[in-house]
N, C-alpha and C positions, 0 to 999 in steps of 0.2 A: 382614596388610595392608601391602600396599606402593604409596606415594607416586609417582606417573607423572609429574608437574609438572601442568602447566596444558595447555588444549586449544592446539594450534600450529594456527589457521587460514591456510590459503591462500585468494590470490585466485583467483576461479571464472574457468575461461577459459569464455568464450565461444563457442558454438559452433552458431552457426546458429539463426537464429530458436526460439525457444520453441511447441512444442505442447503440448497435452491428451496425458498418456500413457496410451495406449489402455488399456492394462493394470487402470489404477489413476487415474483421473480425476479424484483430490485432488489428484493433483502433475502439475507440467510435465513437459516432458520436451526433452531436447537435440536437435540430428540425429541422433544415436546412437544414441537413446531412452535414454538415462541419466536417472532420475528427477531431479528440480530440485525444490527446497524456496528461493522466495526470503523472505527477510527483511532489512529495513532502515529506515532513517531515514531522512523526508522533511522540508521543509524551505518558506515559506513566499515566500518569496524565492531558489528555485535556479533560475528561468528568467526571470525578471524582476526590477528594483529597484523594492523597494516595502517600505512600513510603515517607512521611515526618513527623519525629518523633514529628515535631513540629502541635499540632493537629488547634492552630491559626494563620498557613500560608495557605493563598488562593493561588491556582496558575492564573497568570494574564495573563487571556486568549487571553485580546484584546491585549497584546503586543506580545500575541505568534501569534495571526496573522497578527499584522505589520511585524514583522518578516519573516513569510512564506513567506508575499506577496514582503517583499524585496529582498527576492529570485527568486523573479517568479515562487513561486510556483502554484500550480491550484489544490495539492489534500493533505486532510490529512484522517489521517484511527482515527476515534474515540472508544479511549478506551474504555471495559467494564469490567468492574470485578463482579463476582457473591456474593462474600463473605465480612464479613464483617473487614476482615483482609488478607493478604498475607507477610507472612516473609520468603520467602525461599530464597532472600539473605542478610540475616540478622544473628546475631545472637544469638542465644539464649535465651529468654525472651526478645527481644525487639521487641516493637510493632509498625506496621506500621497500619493503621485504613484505613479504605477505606470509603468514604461517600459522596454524599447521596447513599441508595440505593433503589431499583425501588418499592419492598415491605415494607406495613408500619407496623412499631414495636406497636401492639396495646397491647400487656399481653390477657388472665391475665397469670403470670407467668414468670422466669425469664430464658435467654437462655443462655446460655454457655461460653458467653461474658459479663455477668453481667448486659444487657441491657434489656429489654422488649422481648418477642419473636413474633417474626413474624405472622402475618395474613397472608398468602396467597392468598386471593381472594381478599384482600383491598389494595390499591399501595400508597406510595407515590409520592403526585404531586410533589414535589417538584424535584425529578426525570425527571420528564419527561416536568416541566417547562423547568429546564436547559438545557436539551436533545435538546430542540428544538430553544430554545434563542441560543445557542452553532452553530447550523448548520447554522440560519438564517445570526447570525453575519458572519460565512465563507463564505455565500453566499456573502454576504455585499463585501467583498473581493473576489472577484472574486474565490473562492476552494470550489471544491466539496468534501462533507465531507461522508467518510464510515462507517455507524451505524451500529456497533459491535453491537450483539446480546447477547451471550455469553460468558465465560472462560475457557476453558481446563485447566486452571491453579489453579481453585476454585475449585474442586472438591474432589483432596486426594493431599498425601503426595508424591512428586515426588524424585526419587533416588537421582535426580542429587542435590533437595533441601531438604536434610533432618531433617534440624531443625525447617520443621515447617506442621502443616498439615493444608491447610485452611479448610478444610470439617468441621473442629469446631468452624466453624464461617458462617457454610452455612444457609440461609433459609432452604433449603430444610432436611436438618440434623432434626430429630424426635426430638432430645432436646431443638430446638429453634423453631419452629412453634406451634400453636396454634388449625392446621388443622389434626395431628396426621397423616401426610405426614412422609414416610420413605426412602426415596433416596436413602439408603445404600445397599436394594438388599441383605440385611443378610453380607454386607462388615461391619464392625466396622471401620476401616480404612481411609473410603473414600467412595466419591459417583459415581464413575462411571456411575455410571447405566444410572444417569439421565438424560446423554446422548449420551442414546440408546432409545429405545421403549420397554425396557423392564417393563415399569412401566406404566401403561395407563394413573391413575390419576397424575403423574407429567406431563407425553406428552398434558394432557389437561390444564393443569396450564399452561406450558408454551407457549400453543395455546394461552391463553388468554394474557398473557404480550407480546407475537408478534401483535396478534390483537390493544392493547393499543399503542405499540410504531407507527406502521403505520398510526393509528388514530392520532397520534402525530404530525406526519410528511411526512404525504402524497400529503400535499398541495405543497411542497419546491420541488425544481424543481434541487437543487443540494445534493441531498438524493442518496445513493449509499446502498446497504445492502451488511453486513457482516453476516453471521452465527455466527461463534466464531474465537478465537483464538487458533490454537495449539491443536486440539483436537485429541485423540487417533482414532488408526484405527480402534476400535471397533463403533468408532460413526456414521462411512460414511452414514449409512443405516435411522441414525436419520437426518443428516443434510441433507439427499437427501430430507427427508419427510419435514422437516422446507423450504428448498427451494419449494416446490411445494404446501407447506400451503402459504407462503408469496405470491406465485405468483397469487394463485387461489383469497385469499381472497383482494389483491388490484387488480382484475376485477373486482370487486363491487364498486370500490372507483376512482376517479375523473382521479389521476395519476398510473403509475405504473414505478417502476424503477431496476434498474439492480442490482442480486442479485451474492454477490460470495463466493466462499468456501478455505477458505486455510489452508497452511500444517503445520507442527508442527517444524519447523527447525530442528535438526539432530538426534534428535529421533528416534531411528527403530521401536518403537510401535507406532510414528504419523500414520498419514489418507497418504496414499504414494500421490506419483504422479500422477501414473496411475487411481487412485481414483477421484484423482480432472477432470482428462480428460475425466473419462466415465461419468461423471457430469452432473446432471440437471443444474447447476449454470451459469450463462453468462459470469461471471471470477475466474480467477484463482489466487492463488500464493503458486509457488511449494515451497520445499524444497530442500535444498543441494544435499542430496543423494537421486539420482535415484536410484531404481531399479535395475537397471542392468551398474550403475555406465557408464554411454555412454559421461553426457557431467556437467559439471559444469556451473550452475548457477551465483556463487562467478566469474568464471575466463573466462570461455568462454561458455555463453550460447548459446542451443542451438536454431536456428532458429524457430523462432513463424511460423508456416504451415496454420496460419488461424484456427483451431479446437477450439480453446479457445481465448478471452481477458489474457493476460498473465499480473500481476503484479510481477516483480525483489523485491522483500520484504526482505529488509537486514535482519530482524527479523528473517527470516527463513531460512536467509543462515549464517551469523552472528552470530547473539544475536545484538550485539554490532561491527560493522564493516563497512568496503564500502570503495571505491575511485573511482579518476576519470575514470579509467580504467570501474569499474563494471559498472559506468552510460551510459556510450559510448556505451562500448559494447552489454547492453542490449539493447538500441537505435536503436542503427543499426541491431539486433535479432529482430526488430517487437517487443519486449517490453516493458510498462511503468514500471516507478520506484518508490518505496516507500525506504525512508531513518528511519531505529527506530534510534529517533536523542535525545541525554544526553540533550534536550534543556536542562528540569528539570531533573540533576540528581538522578540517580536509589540511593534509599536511601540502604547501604550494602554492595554496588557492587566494595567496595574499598577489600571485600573477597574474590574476585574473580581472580586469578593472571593473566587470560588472558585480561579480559576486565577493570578490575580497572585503569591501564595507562589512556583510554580511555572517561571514566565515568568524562566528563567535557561539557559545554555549548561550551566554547572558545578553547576548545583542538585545538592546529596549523591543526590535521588533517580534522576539520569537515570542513572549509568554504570553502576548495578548490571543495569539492565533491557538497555541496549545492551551490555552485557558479554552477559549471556543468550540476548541473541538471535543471536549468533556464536555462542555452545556447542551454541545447537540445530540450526543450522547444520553444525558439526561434526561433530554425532552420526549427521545425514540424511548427510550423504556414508561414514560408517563404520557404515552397516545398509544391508540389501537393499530400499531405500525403497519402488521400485518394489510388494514385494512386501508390506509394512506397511498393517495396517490401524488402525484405533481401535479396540480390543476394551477398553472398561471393565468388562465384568465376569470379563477375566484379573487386577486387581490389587484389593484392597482399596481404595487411594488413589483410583481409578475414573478414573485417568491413563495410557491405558498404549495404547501402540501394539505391536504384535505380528508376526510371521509362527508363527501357534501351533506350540508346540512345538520352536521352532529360534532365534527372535530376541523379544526381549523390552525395549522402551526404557518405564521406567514413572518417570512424576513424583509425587515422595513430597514433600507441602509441610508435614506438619509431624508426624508420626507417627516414635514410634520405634521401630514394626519395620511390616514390609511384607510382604503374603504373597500370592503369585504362582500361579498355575496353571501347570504346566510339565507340563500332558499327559502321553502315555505315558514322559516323562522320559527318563533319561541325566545324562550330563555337561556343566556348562553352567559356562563363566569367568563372572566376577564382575567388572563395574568401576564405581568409584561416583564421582561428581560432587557437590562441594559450590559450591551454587550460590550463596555467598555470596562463598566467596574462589576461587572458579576451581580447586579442587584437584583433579587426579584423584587415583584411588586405585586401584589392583587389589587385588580382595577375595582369599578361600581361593575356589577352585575346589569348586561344589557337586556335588552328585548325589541325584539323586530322580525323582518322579514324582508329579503331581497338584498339590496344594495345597504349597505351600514357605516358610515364614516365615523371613524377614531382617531382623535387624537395621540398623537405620539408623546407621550410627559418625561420622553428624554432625550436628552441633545445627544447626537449621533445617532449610530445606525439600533435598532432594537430589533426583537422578537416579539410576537404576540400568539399565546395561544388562548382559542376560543373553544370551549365544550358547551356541548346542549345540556342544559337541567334537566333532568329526567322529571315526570309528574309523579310527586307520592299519591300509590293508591289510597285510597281512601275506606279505613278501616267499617267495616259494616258491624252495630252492635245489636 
C-alpha cells in the first residue's frame, strides 16, 4: 500500500450550456458531451440580503465563492425570495427584510410595509444587475449557478411557521401594488393562487419577469433554471406551464439551458415525487417522502434509472442536515448533490430544537460532508462517467457505480472487507479513499475474475476504485 496524498481538485471550466447526456441521462453533459456530475453548496442569502436583522450587513459573495471553489465545488442553487420580508423562523415582531427586489417601488401610495407600493410592469434593474454580475462571477470560478425563479415560501402563512405571514409583504398582495393586482383569489390569508393559473393577469406578469430574467442571462453559458422553491402540490399544473414558457421563449434567443422543478421537503401538500417525474423539467429534486414510502433519499436512495437528472437537495430531505454517507450514497445512485449549507446563518433558527445545534458556518459536522462532496467530484472526472452506471448488486456494500468488468467506484460505509463482481476478470489497479481524512491510497494491483473480496485498510467508511489494466500490445520487430 502506498500513500497518493489527498484528491487535488480543479476548477471545472465551463463549457457551454449544460445538456442531458444522450448516452447516460443521469448526468449532464458539456458542448463536448463530457459527462458533468455537479455538486455544491447553497446558501440562503447568495442572491439577496435577507434573514439579517442587521439591515447594513452585505453578505460577501466573492468569498462565498472562494469558498465553494475550495471545496471543489462546480454548483450552487441561487436563492429567490418573492417578498419583501420572511420571518417564519423568527419571532414575533422581528424583522428579517429581503432586498433588492425584482419590481420597483414607484407609489403613488403607501404598501403594508410602510414603503412605496409596487409597479408591476416597471422592475428594478438593480435586481437583475446583481442577478447576473452573481452568476457571471460563479462562472469566473468555475460553478454553475441555478436561477431560482420563484418562492413557495412568499406567498402565505405556513403551519409549521406561524408567527409570520409573508403575503403582507408581497407585490402581488392588492395593498402594495399600484396595478390593482389581487393574488389572493378571495384568500385574505395568503396568495396561493399565484401559483397556479388560476389568475390570467398574474400568469401574464409573471410571463414577463421570466422573459426579463432570460434576457438577463441568456448569454452565460453556466445558467441552470430553477422554477421555485418548495411549492405546493397545487402549483405542478403552473410550473409545468413556466417550464414550457421558458423553454419555448429561449428558442428565439441565442442560448437555451436546462430547466428543473423541485419538491417541497417533508410537507405532504409539497408538488410529490411522482409530479417531478411526469415532468416537462430536465431535472429534478425529490423530497424525502415518497409516495408510497419505497426508498429514502436521506439514507438509501433509490437508483437513478435514467428518467430524470436527479439532484440529492438536503433542503428537501433535511431542512438543515447531510453527511458523508448521503454524498456517497447518492453518488454511486446516478445522483448529483446539493448541500443547504449555515454558510450565512439562518437568522431565528436558534428556535428551532432540531436544527439550532446545527445553524453554524464552522459547525465540526459541515467540513467532513463539503470535503466529500469534492472527492466525489473528483473521482466522476477520473472514471468514464458517461459510461457508469448504479449496479448494486456488483458490490456487497450495495454502493457501487460500474462499467461492468472495466471500471468499478464502490462506497464501503463501514464494513471491513468488500467483495466486488469483476466479471470475466483480469487485471484491475487498486486505489482507496479514506473518507474521513481525505487519504488516497494505491492498493497491490489485483487479478481475478467473478466474485473478489477486499479488504478495507481504513477504519470507517471508504471508497474503492477498481480499473482493468489494458494489455500492452506487443511490439513486432
Amino acid at each position: 500500500m502506498e500513500k497518493i496524498g489527498k484528491p487535488e481538485i480543479t476548477r471545472t471550466k465551463i463549457n457551454g450550456p449544460l445538456r442531458v447526456h444522450k448516452e447516460n441521462p443521469r448526468y449532464f453533459a458539456d458542448r463536448d458531451g463530457k459527462a458533468v456530475l455537479l455538486t455544491g453548496s447553497h446558501n440562503w442569502s447568495n442572491i439577496q440580503e435577507i434573514f439579517s436583522p442587521d439591515e447594513e450587513k452585505e453578505f460577501d459573495y466573492r468569498a462565498y465563492l472562494e469558498w465553494l471553489a475550495g471545496f471543489g465545488h462546480n454548483y450552487t442553487r441561487g436563492w429567490h425570495w418573492e417578498a419583501t420580508h420572511w420571518n417564519g423562523f423568527t419571532r414575533p415582531g422581528e424583522f428579517s427584510p429581503v432586498r433588492p427586489l425584482p419590481y420597483a417601488r414607484t407609489g403613488p401610495g403607501t404598501a403594508l410595509d410602510d414603503g412605496p407600493k409596487f409597479d408591476l410592469t416597471r422592475y428594478n434593474q438593480n435586481y437583475f444587475d446583481r442577478l447576473r454580475h452573481r452568476v457571471i462571477e460563479a462562472g469566473d470560478y468555475g460553478i454553475y449557478f441555478s436561477v431560482m425563479l420563484f418562492q413557495g415560501f412568499s406567498v402565505d402563512r405556513r403551519a409549521e411557521h406561524p408567527t409570520d405571514n409573508p403575503w403582507d409583504g408581497h407585490p402581488f398582495n392588492r395593498a402594495n401594488n399600484v396595478n390593482g393586482i389581487d393574488g389572493s383569489a378571495g384568500n385574505p390569508e395568503g396568495g396561493r393562487a399565484i401559483h397556479t393559473l388560476k389568475i390570467p393577469e398574474v400568469t401574464r406578469l409573471q410571463e414577463a419577469y421570466v422573459r426579463k430574467i432570460i434576457d438577463t442571462v441568456n448569454d452565460l453559458d453556466n445558467v441552470i433554471y430553477e422554477i421555485g422553491n418548495e411549492h405546493y402540490e397545487e402549483s405542478f399544473e403552473w410550473q409545468c406551464h413556466m417550464v414550457n414558457y421558458i423553454r419555448g421563449y429561449e428558442k428565439t434567443k441565442p442560448k437555451q439551458h436546462l430547466i428543473g422543478m423541485t419538491s417541497g421537503g417533508g410537507s405532504n401538500d409539497a408538488v410529490t415525487n411522482s409530479q417531478l417525474f411526469s415532468s416537462p423539467a430536465d431535472w429534478i429534486a425529490p423530497r424525502q417522502n415518497n409516495e408510497d414510502f419505497s426508498a429514502s433519499y436521506m439514507d438509501d436512495p433509490p437508483v437513478n434509472n435514467g428518467r430524470k437528472v436527479i439532484v440529492a437537495d438536503t433542503d428537501h430531505l433535511w431542512g438543515v442536515g447531510g453527511n458523508i454517507g448521503w454524498a456517497w450514497k447518492s453518488f454511486m445512485r446516478g445522483l448529483h448533490t446539493a448541500l443547504m449549507d449555515p454558510y450565512e446563518p439562518l437568522h431565528g433558527l436558534e428556535n428551532y430544537a432540531v436544527w439550532a445545534p446545527l445553524n453554524f458556518r464552522n459547525h465540526p459536522a459541515w467540513d467532513p460532508v463539503r470535503r466529500n462532496m469534492g472527492y466525489t467530484r473528483y473521482f466522476a472526472e477520473r472514471v468514464n462517467l458517461a459510461a457508469m452506471i448504479p449496479r448494486p448488486e456488483l458490490a456487497s456494500s450495495r454502493y457501487c457505480l460500474a462499467q461492468y468488468g472495466r471500471e468499478y467506484l464502490v462506497y464501503v460505509p463501514q464494513e471491513k472487507e468488500i467483495c466486488i463482481d469483476l466479471g470475466e476478470g483480469g487485471g484491475f489497479s487498486v486505489v482507496w479513499l479514506d473518507t474521513q481524512t481525505g487519504m488516497l491510497t494505491e492498493g497491490d494491483h489485483i487479478t481475478g475474475k467473478g466474485e473478489l473480496k477486499l479488504n478495507v485498510p481504513v477504519t470507517g467508511s471508504a471508497v474503492v476504485l477498481l480499473r482493468k489494466k489494458e494489455r500492452r500490445s506487443e511490439k513486432k520487430g
